[in-house]
C-alpha positions in Angstrom: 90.5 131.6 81.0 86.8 131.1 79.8 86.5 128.0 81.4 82.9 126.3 83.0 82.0 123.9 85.2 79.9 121.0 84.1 78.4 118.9 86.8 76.6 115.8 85.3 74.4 112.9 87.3 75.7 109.3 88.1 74.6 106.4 86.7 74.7 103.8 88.6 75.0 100.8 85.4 77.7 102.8 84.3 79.5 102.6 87.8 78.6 98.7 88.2 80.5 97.9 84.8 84.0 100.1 85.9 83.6 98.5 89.1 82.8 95.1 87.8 85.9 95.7 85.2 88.1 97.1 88.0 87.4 93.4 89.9 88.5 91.2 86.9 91.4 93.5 86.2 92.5 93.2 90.2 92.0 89.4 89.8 94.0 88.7 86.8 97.3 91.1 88.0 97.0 89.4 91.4 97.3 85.8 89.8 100.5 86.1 88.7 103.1 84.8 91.3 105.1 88.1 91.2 102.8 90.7 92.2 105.4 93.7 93.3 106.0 94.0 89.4 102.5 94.5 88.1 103.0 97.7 86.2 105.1 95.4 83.5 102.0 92.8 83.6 99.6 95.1 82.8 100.0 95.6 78.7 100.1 91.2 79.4 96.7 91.2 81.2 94.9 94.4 79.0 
């Protein structure tokens, strides 16, 4: 297939802003009284 593997390094700043994105984005789905339906919130909260 001429494919390669690429491994690159982590960086950790980049990891704190997904995760600190990931908690706001958690926080604002979860206030909404109806939380089983939070796949038709999401274009709402984005």
């Amino acid at each position: 297939m001429g494919t390669q593997r690429i491994r690159t390094n982590l960086i950790t700043e980049s990891n704190g802003c997904v995760e600190r994105w990931h908690r706001t984005l958690k926080s604002a789905l979860t206030s909404h009284m109806d939380t089983s339906n939070w796949t038709n919130l999401l274009p709402y909260v984005l």
